[in-house]
C-alpha positions, 0 to 999 in steps of 0.5 A: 598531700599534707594535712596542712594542705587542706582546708580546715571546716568553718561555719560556712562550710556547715552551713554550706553542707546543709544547703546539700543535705537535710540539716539533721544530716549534717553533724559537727563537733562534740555532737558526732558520736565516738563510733565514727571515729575508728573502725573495727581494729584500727590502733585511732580515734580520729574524729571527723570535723563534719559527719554528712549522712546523705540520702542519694547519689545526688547529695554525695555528688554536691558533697565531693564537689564542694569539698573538692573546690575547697580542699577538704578531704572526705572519707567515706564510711560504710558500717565500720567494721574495716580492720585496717583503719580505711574509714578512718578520717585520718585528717578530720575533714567530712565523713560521709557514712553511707547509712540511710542509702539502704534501697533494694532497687531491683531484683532482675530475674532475667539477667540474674541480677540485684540492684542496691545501694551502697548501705544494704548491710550483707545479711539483708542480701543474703536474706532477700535474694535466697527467699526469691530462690537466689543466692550473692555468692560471696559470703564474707564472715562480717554479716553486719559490713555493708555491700559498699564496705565489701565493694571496697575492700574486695570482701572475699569470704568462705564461698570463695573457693567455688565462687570467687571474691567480691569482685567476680559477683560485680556487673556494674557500678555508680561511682562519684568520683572526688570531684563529684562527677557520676560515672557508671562502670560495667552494665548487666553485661556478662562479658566486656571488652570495652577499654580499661576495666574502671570497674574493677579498678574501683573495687578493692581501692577502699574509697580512694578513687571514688564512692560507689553510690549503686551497685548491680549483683551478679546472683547465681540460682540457689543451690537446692541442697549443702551439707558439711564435713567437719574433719579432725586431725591429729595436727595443722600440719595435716590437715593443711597439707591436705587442701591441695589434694582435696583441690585436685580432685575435682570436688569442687567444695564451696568453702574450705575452712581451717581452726585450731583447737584454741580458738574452738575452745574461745568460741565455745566461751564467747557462744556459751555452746559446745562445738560438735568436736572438740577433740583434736588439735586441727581441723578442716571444715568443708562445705558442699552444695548442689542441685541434687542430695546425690549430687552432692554426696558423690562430692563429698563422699570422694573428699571424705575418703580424701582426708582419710587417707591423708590422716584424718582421725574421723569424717563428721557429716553435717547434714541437717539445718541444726547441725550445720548452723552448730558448726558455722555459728561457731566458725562465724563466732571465731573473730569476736570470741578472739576479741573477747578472749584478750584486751586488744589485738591486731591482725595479719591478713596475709594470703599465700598460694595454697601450697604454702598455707602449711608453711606459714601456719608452721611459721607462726609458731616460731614468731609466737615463741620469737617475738613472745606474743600470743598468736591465734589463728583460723582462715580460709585454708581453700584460697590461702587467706590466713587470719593471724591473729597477734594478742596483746593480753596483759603486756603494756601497750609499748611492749605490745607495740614493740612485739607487734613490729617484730612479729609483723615484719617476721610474718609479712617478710615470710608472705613474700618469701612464699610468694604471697601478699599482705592482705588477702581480703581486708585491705591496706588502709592506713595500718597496713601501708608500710608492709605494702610498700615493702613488699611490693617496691617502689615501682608498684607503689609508683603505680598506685600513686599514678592511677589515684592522681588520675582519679583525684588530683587534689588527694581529698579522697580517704588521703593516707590510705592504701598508697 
């Protein structure tokens, strides 16, 4: 659907929106605040012509029917810390923010499960279900995204190597679909064959098919003890080659994680604190959990001697509170001390099999030095998901826009040729659509463009995003 095809916003629409909300939830105009117009990364600054703040499920549903009988598009918005420009409200319309929709409903010790709504920020999770002695075993590096902005991209984290993707920690959803009918997908079930998995259809589609308006958490008991190692190498090269070695053991490491030197030393600035190491050109920060310190030891152990033998310079075992939170401080720092270290940047979330990683860390330093633009990068080494970061520093924009094509073709084009995709967690968005498109084809695409015609036959959902 055009732009030109929807409705634009008049005063009865206002006064229709707040006839569903409270009248103090309904903003319009010069009176929206600049946040809602761009997210964490993306290149626009598009306000929306109305900003809806509901407070339930009920009002979300009145939202979507009204605008799906007028033709107007609506975006939905959890914190805005996306990197693609998914809660962006490309063609104006109404941005529903799911900001006052923060209930923790219930916490079911029987079936090990956690019922919220969608604008429970990440933190808070974490924080509620580990002082009952559980652990939400994604951990996404963005603690301030709420678990509806998780929900939608498919959040992956550092946890994923042992505990998998947002997705694989989801039991059930409530969704409002486009033109305001509520379903609910999954159940407090551990195993289902019933049909299509609408479920995980809706997870990952960054708001295009529906707005998830509940979700029920699969928690898993809290690992009694974790210890770290932090792993020096004399090059990436390295260090990256050891992952799959470390994988094949059997060691079962919680997260696997990658960092150079550079961006170590742009943390250190941006957090005003050493790094425990900061030595050696590349590193390898793993993490351990268990039951038991013997249990984990015996891990650990067997992986230390791993990377020994693979040419580590030394083996740093964190295995207090203080060192630990040194250490994933910093790695949690890595983003906004990027951030802080340049005038603008953007970012190549692209995902490749493990045994690629090494490669395609190697490549980026042929298109730092080919398209000549300043690349920093860390990622989660264990599942492939590298986080390229391309930095625009003192360039004009028109020459950092020019560079950017250039590199972001290289590195997209060499994702495919390993056997990867553009985007291992943050999803497509609007930024990232073209990329998606070339290197999944016509008839993927075609697909995608199927099953949200399905969902949303008017194409007022978040439109422009993803396909």
């Amino acid at each position: 659907m055009t732009k030109n095809k929807f409705h634009k916003i008049n005063t009865k629409d206002i006064i229709s929106l707040e006839s569903i909300c409270r009248k103090e939830n309904i903003i319009s105009g010069k009176n929206i605040h600049e946040d809602y117009s761009h997210d964490e990364l993306a290149e626009e600054e598009i306000f929306p012509e109305v900003l809806a703040i509901p407070e339930n499920t009920e009002q979300i549903s009145k939202i979507m029917k009204y605008a799906y009988e007028n033709n107007i598009p609506v975006t939905p918005r959890g914190q805005g810390t996306g990197l693609v420009g998914a809660a962006v409200p490309i063609y104006g319309g109404i941005l529903i923010s799911t900001e006052k929709m923060t209930k923790i409903i219930d916490l079911d010790k029987d079936n090990l499960t956690l019922t919220v709504e969608p604008g429970v920020l990440l933190m808070e999770i974490s924080k509620f279900v580990e002082e009952n002695d559980f652990l939400y075993p994604p951990d996404p590096g963005e603690k301030s995204a709420t678990i509806g902005g998780n929900i939608s991209t498919n959040a992956g984290g550092m946890r994923a190597v042992k505990y998998g993707v947002t997705r694989d920690s989801i039991r059930e959803l409530e969704v409002v679909l486009p033109n305001g009918k509520i379903i609910n997908t999954g159940g407090k079930i551990v195993k289902d064959s019933s049909g299509y998995s609408i479920k995980d259809l809706i997870i990952g589609s960054e708001g295009t098919l529906g707005i998830v308006t509940k979700a029920v958490l699969k928690l898993i008991p809290l690992p009694k003890i974790s210890i770290s190692l932090l792993v020096p190498f004399p090059d990436m090269e390295t260090a990256i080659e050891t992952v799959p070695k470390i994988i094949r053991s059997k060691n079962s490491p919680v997260a696997i994680e990658y960092m150079e030197r550079a961006v170590i030393k742009n943390s250190e600035d941006y957090l005003g604190k050493k790094f425990p190491d900061s030595s050696s050109d590349a590193y390898l920060l793993l993490n351990f959990d268990g039951n038991t310190k013997e249990e984990v030891e015996k891990q650990y152990e067997k992986v230390a001697h791993i990377c020994l033998d693979a040419g580590a310079l030394d083996v740093l075992i964190s295995d207090t509170e203080e060192r630990k939170e040194s250490i994933w401080t910093a790695r949690g720092a890595f983003l906004e001390a990027i951030k802080a270290s340049t005038t603008k940047m953007d970012e190549c979330d692209v995902v490749v099999p493990r045994d690629k990683v090494a490669e395609f860390i190697k490549y980026t330093k042929f298109v730092e030095k080919e398209a000549g633009i300043r690349i920093s990068s860390f990622g989660h080494a264990g599942d492939g998901n590298l986080h390229v970061y391309l930095l625009k520093d003192e360039m004009t924009e028109k020459a950092f826009q020019n560079k950017l094509t250039k590199a972001f073709d290289l590195l997209y084009s060499k994702g495919e040729e390993l056997g990867g995709h553009v985007s291992g967690e943050h999803g497509i968005g609007y930024a990232k659509r073209k990329y998606l498109e070339k290197t999944m084809g016509t008839d993927y695409m075609n697909l995608l463009r199927g099953i949200k015609n399905v969902f949303d036959q008017k194409g007022i959902l978040n439109p422009g995003k993803v396909c």
